[in-house]
C-alpha positions in Angstrom: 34.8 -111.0 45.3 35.5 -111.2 41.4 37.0 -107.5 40.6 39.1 -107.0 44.2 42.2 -108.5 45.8 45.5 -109.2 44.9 44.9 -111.4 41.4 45.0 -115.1 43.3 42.4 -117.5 43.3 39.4 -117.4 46.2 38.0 -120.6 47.5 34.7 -120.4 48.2 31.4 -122.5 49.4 29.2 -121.4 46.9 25.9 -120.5 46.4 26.3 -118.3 43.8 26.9 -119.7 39.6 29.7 -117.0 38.8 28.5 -114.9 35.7 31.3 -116.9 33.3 32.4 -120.5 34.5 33.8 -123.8 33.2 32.7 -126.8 34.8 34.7 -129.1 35.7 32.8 -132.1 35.9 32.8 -133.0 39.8 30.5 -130.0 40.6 32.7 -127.5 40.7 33.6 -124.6 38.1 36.2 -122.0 37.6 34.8 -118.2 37.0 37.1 -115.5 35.3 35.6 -112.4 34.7 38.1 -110.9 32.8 40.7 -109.2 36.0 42.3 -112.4 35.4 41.0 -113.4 38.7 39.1 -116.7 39.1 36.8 -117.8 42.0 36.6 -121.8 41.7 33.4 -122.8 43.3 31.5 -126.5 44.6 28.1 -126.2 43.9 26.0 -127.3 46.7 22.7 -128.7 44.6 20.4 -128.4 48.2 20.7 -124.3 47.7 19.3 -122.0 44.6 22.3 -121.0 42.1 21.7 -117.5 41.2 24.1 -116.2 38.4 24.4 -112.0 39.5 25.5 -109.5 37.1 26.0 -105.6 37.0 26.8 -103.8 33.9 26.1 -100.2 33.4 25.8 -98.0 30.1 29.2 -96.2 30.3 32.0 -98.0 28.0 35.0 -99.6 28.8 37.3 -96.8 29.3 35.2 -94.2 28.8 35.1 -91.6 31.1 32.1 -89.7 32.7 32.0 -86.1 34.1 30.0 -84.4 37.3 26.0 -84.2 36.0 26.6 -87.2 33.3 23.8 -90.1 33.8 25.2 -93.5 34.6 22.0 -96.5 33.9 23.0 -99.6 35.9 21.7 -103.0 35.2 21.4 -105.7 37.9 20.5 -109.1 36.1 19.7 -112.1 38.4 19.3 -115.7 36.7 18.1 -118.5 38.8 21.0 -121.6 36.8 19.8 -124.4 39.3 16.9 -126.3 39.9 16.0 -124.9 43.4 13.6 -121.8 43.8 14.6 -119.0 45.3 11.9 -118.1 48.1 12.6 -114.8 49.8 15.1 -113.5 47.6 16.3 -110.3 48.2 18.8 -108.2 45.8 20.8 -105.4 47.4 22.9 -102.4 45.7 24.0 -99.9 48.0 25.1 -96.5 45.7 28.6 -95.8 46.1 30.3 -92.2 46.9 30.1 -90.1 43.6 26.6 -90.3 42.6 22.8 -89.6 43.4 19.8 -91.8 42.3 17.6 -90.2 40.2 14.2 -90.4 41.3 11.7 -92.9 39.1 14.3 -94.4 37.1 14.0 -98.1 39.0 12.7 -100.5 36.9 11.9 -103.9 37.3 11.9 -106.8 34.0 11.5 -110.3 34.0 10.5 -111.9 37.2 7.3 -110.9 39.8 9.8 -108.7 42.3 9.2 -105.0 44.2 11.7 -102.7 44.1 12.3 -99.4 46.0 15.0 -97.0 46.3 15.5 -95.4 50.2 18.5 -94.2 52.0 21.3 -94.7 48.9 20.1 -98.4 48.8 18.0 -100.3 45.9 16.4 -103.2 46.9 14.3 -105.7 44.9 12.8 -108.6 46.8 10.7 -112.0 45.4 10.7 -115.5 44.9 12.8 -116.8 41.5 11.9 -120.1 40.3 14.4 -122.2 38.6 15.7 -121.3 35.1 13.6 -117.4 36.0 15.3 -114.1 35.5 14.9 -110.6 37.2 16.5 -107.6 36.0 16.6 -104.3 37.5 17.5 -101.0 35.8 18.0 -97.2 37.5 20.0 -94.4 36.8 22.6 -92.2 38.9 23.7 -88.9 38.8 27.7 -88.2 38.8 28.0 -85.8 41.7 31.9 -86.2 42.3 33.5 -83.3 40.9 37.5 -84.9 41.2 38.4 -88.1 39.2 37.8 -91.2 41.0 36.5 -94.8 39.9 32.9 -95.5 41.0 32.9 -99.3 42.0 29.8 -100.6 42.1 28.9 -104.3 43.4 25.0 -106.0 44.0 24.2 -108.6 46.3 21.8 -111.3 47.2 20.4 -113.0 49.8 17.9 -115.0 51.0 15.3 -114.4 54.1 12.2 -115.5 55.9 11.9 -112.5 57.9 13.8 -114.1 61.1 16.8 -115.7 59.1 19.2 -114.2 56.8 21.2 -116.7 54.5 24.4 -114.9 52.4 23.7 -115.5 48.4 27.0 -113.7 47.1 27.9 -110.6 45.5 28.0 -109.8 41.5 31.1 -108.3 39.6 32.6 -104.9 40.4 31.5 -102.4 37.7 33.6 -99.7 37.6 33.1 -96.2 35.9 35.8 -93.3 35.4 35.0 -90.0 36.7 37.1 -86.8 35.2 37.5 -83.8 36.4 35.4 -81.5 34.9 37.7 -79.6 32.2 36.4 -75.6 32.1 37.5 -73.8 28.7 37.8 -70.2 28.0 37.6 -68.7 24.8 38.7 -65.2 24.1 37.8 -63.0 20.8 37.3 -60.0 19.5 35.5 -58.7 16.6 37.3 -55.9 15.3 36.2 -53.7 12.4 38.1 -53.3 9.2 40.5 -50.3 9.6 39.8 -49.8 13.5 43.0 -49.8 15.4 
């Protein structure tokens, strides 16, 4: 998973077009996204490539503090020539945060999205060369400093099979503690001791 593990390189069957690759010319490509890390793939051609993404608002290395609002964005792009029938796009919320209620929106491709039990879920078919993106905010509700990870998934189903798609990057977001200041003064007449 691009954003976890030790910095070597994961071998993987792949379903999944990594968000930034080089091909290689025999159907394989090499993904780096930016840890330095790089997932080399084989592209099986009988299975959609979905390219996955997550991105939020917050800056690189910017920090955000309990009751600041974090917008994700979960960008799927169908890169192969196979449709994607009963595709299914998973983020589960991680520790830290709350969903804030009708912020889930849904751009691009025909896909319904709901938000129950910390999970957002966004299901449809994506046609070759389509793209669906999903936006919704979170609350920050952790109140020490942490790193919110946050990773989407796909897959594919029929109702009575399940097929793994892969997982995007990790976005991550700083928390800080929140920093309480206290200001003293006094306003004291001319001449008053």
């Amino acid at each position: 998973k691009p954003g976890s593990g030790s910095g070597g390189s994961n071998d993987t069957e792949a379903d999944v077009k990594p968000p930034h690759g080089g091909n290689h010319g025999d159907g394989s490509s090499t993904n780096t996204d930016g840890s330095g890390e790089s997932n080399d793939t084989e592209a099986d051609t009988n299975k959609p490539q979905i390219e996955l993404l997550k991105s939020s608002d917050v800056a690189d290395g910017a920090y955000v503090r309990n009751g600041d609002i974090i917008t994700y964005t979960i960008s799927a792009e169908n890169v192969g020539q196979i449709r994607a029938n009963g595709m299914v796009i998973e983020d589960t919320l991680p520790e830290g945060v709350e969903f804030v209620e009708d912020s889930l929106n849904v751009n691009g491709a025909d896909f319904d999205a709901t938000y129950e039990d910390g999970v957002v879920r966004a299901s449809g078919t994506l046609n070759a060369g389509e793209k669906v993106e999903l936006t919704f905010k979170v609350r920050v509700t952790a109140t020490d400093s942490m790193v919110i990870g946050n990773t989407a998934t796909w897959y594919q189903t029929d109702g009575d099979t399940t097929v793994d798609g892969g997982d995007s990057n990790t976005n991550e977001v700083n928390v800080s503690e929140a920093v309480i200041e206290l200001l003293k003064s006094a306003d004291v007449a001319d001449g008053s001791y």
